[in-house]
Legacy VTK file of the C-alpha trace (Angstrom):
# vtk DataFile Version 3.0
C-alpha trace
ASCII
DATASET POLYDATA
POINTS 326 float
-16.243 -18.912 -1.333
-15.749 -20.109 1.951
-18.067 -20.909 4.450
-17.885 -20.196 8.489
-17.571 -23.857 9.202
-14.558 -23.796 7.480
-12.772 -20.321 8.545
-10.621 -22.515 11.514
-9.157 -24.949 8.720
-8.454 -21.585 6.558
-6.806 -20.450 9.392
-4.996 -22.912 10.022
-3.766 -23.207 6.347
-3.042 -19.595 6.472
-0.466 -20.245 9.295
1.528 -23.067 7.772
2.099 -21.205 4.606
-0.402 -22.869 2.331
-0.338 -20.656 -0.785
-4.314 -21.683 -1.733
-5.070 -20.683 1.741
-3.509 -17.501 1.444
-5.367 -16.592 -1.512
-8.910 -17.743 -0.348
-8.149 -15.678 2.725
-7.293 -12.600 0.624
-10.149 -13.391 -1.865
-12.374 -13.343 1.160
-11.433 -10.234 2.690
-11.841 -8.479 -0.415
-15.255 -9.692 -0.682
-17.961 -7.371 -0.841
-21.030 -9.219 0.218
-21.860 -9.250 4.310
-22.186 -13.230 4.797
-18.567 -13.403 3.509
-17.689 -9.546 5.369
-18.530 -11.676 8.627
-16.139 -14.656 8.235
-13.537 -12.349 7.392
-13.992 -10.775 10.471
-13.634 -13.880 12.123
-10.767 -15.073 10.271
-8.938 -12.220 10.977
-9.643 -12.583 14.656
-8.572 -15.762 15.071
-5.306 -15.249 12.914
-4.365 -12.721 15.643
-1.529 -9.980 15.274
1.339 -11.412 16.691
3.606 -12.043 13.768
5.334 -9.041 12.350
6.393 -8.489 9.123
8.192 -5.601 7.450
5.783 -3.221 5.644
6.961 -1.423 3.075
5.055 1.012 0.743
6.162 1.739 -2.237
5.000 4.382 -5.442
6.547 6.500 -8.053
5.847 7.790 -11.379
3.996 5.738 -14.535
6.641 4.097 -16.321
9.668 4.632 -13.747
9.960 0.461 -13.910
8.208 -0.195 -10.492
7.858 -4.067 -11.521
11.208 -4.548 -12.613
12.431 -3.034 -9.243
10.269 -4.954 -7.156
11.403 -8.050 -9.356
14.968 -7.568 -8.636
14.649 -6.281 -4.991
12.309 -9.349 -4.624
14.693 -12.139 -6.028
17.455 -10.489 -4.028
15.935 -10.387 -0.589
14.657 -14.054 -1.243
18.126 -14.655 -1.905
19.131 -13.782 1.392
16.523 -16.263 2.607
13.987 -14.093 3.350
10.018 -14.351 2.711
8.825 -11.903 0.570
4.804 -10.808 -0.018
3.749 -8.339 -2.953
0.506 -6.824 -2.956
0.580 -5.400 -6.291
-2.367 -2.598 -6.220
-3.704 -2.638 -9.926
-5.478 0.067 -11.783
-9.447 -0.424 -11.746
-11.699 -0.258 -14.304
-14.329 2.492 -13.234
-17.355 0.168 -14.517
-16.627 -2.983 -13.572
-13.600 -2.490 -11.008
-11.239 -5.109 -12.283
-7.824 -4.633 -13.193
-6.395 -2.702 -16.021
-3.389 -3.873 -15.393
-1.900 -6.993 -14.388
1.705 -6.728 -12.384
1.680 -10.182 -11.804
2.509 -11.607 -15.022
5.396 -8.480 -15.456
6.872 -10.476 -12.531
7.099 -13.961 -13.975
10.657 -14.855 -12.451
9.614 -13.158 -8.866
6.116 -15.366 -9.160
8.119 -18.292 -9.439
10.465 -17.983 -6.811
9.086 -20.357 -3.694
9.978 -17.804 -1.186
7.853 -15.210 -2.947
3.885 -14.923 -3.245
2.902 -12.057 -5.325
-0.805 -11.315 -5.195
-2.721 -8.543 -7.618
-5.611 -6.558 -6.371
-7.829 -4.049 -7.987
-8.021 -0.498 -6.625
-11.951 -0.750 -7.182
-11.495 3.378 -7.602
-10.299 3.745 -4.092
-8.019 6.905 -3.494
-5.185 6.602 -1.887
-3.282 4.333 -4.747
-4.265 0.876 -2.541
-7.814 -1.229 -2.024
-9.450 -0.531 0.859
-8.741 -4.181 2.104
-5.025 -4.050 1.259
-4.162 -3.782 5.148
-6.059 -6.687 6.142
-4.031 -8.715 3.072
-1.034 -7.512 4.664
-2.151 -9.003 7.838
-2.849 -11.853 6.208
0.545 -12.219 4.835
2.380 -11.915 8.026
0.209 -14.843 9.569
1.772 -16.802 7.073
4.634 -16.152 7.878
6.753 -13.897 5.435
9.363 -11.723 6.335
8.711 -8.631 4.433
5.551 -7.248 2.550
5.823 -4.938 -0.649
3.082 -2.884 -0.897
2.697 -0.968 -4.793
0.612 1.491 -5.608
-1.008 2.333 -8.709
1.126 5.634 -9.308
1.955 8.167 -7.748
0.011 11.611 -6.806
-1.305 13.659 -3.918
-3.845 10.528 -3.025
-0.705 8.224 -2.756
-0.189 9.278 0.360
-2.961 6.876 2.610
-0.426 3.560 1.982
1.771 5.265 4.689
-0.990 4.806 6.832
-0.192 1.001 6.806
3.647 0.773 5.673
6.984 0.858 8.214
9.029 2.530 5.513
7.782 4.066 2.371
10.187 4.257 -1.148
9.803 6.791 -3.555
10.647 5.611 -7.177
11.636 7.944 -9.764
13.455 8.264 -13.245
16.240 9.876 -14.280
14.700 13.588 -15.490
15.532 16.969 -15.546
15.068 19.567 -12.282
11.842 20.294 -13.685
9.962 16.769 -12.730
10.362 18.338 -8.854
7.274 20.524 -10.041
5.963 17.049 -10.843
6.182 15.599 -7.567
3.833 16.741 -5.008
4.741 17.771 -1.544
2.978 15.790 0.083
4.078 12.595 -1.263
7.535 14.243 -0.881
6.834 14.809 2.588
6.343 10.697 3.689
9.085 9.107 1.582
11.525 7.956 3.685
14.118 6.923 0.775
13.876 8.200 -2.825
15.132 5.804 -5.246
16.393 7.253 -8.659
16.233 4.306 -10.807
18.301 2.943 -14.124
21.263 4.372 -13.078
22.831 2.824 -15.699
24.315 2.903 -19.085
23.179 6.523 -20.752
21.551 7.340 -17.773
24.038 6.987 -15.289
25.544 10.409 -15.028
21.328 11.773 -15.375
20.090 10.066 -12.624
22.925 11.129 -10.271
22.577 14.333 -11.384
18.092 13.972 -10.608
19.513 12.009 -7.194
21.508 15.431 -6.017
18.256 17.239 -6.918
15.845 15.544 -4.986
18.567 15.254 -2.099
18.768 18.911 -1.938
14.972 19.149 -2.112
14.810 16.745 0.783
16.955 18.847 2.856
14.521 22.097 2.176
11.353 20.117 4.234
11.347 19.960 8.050
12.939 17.285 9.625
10.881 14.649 10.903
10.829 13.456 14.719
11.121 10.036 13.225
14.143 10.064 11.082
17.613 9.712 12.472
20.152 11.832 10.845
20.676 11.284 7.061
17.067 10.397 6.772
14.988 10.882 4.415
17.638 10.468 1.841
17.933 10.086 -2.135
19.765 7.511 -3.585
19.804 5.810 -7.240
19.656 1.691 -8.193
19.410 0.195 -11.015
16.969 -2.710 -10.774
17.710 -3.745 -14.895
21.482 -4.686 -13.560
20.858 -4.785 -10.039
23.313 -1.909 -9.111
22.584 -0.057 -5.814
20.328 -2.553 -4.272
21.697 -3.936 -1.502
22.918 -0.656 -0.362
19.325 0.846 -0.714
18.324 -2.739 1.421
21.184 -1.834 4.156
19.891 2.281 4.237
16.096 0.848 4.886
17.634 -1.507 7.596
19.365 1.422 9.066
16.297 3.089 9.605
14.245 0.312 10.738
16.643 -0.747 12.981
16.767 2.761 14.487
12.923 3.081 14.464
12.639 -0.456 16.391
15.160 0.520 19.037
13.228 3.922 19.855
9.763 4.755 20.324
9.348 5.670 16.766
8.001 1.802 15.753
5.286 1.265 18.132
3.555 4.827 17.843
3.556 4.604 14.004
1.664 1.085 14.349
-0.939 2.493 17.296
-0.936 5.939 15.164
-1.863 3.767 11.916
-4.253 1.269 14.013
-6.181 4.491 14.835
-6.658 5.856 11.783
-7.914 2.596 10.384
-10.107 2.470 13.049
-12.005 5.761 12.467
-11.703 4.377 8.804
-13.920 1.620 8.847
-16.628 3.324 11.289
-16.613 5.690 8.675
-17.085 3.444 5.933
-19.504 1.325 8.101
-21.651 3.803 9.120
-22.123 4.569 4.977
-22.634 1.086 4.321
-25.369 0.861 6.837
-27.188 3.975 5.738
-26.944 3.122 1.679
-28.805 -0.630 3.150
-31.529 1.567 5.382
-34.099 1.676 2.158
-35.996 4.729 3.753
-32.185 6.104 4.495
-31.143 5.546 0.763
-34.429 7.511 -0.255
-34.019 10.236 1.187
-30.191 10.365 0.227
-31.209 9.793 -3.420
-33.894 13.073 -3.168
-31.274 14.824 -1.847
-28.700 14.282 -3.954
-31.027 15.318 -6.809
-31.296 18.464 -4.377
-28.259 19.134 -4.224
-27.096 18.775 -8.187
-30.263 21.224 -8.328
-28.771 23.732 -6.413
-31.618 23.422 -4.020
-29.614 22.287 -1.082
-25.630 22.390 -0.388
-23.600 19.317 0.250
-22.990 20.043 3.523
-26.742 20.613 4.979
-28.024 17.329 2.639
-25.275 15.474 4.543
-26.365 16.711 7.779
-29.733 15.932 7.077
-28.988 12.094 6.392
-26.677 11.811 9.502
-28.939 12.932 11.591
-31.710 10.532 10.966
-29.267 7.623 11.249
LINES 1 327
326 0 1 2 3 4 5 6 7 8 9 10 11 12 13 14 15 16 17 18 19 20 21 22 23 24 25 26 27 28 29 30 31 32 33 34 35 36 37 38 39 40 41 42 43 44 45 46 47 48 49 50 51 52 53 54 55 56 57 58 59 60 61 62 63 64 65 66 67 68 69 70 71 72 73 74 75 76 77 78 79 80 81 82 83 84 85 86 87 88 89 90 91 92 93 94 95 96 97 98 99 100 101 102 103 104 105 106 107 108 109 110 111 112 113 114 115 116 117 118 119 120 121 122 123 124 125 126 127 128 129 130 131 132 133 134 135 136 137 138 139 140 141 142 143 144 145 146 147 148 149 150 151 152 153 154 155 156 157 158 159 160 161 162 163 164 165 166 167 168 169 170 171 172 173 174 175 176 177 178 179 180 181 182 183 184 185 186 187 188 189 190 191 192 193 194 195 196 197 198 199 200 201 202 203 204 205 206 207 208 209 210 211 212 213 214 215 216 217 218 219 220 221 222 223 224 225 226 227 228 229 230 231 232 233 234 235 236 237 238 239 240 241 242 243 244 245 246 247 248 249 250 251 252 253 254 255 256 257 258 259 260 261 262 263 264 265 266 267 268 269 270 271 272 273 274 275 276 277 278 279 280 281 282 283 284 285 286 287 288 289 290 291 292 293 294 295 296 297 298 299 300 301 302 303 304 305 306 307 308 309 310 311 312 313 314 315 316 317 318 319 320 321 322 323 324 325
């Protein structure tokens, strides 16, 4: 790994772009163990948050082609001469927490482009459809220096919903399908997309999917309007990312709304609102780590979790119990 003697020359790699750096960085912040939990820490602080990029989140349903899409958005924004970073959140295995998946190699044209780093992660079983680290990769990412940062999730469900906690915009992708996938969809999900992308819109499915667009557009306009959104927004709209139809007028809808969250208040409380929430995040997760190390603190957690399957005990009181000897 790497060690604290060298976290300045990371850094600096980090800044200029270096691709190696880049991944040591992210392979470090993923890290588990403490030593390397502490350089991250540092790295992090010295990297700074001054550089920007464009966060956006992105989910939808098993097998709605979120790789190709990302492919073809990908080559086209790098087209434009933009920097473009994909954190490609990977199913885990639940007993040894590596990928089931692997999005990276579905991407081989996108992985080759120089303007383009694609980087796959394991969930490691965390809800929420991302790793818990993803944000601090993201960070990482605009350090170096690229423009815009796709975020995937594993799939989409209620759980989904945490990756707006660290996106600017987050896309919905769907397939072409009947009225009846709505009761598919949940609300809440619903609820934070800010565009809905039907996609292949094309060929057979053409007239389908614009038929699937008009019902999740209408389905859109049956939730409350959001303080955030300018008018039109959230909206539905289809692409095809097989024959690149539709996406450069998706591209010019999410720079719409950018643009319009930028010039109003709207950008800078959504960063301090998410900055807060990751906050009480990690003293959450913190304050668990540190009682799970306390050996007479991971006793008594272990007798009372035996308790509590027992019946002896509820959930509730056991946790109390534990907290308050912390």
């Amino acid at each position: 790994m790497v060690k604290t003697l060298d976290i300045a020359e990371l850094a600096a790699g980090v800044v200029r772009g270096d691709r190696r750096a880049l991944a040591r960085a992210i392979t470090l912040v993923e890290s588990g163990r403490t030593d390397h939990r502490v350089d991250a820490l540092a790295l992090l602080d010295i990297l700074g948050t001054s550089k920007q990029a464009l966060r956006v989140g992105l989910s939808g349903t098993p097998g709605v082609g979120k790789s190709t899409f990302i492919e073809s958005f990908g080559m086209m924004l790098t087209g434009q001469g933009l920097r473009v970073a994909v954190l490609a959140v990977d199913p885990s295995s639940a007993r040894s927490g590596g990928s089931i998946l692997g999005d990276k190699t579905r991407m081989d044209r996108l992985a080759r482009d120089p303007l383009a780093y694609i980087r796959p992660s394991p969930s490691q079983t965390q809800l929420g459809g991302v790793a818990r680290r993803t944000r601090e990769a993201v960070a990482l990412c605009e350090a170096a220096g690229f423009d815009i940062v796709l975020i995937e999730t594993v799939g989409v469900g209620q759980s989904e919903t945490v990756v707006a906690q660290m996106a600017d915009l987050f896309l919905l992708l769907l397939a072409p399908a009947g009225g009846d996938e709505l009761q598919g969809v949940k609300r809440g999900i619903m609820e934070i997309a800010d565009i809905i992308l039907v996609n292949k819109a094309d060929g057979e499915l053409k007239s389908q999917a614009m038929r699937t667009c008009a019902d999740y557009a209408g389905a859109l306009r049956l939730l409350r309007k959001r303080a955030q959104d300018p008018d039109g927004f959230p909206k539905a709209m289809t692409v095809s990312a097989l024959e690149t139809i539709g996406l450069e007028t998706a591209w010019a809808e999410m720079q719409t709304l950018v643009n319009w969250r930028r010039d109003s208040s709207v950008w800078t409380s959504t960063r301090a609102n998410q900055a807060r929430y990751w906050f009480a995040e990690e003293v959450r997760l913190q304050l668990l780590a540190r009682i799970t190390a306390d050996p007479d603190l991971h006793a008594r957690m272990m007798a009372l979790e035996k308790d509590v399957a027992a019946g002896l005990i509820t959930p509730a009181a056991a946790a109390a119990d534990v907290v308050s000897k912390t």
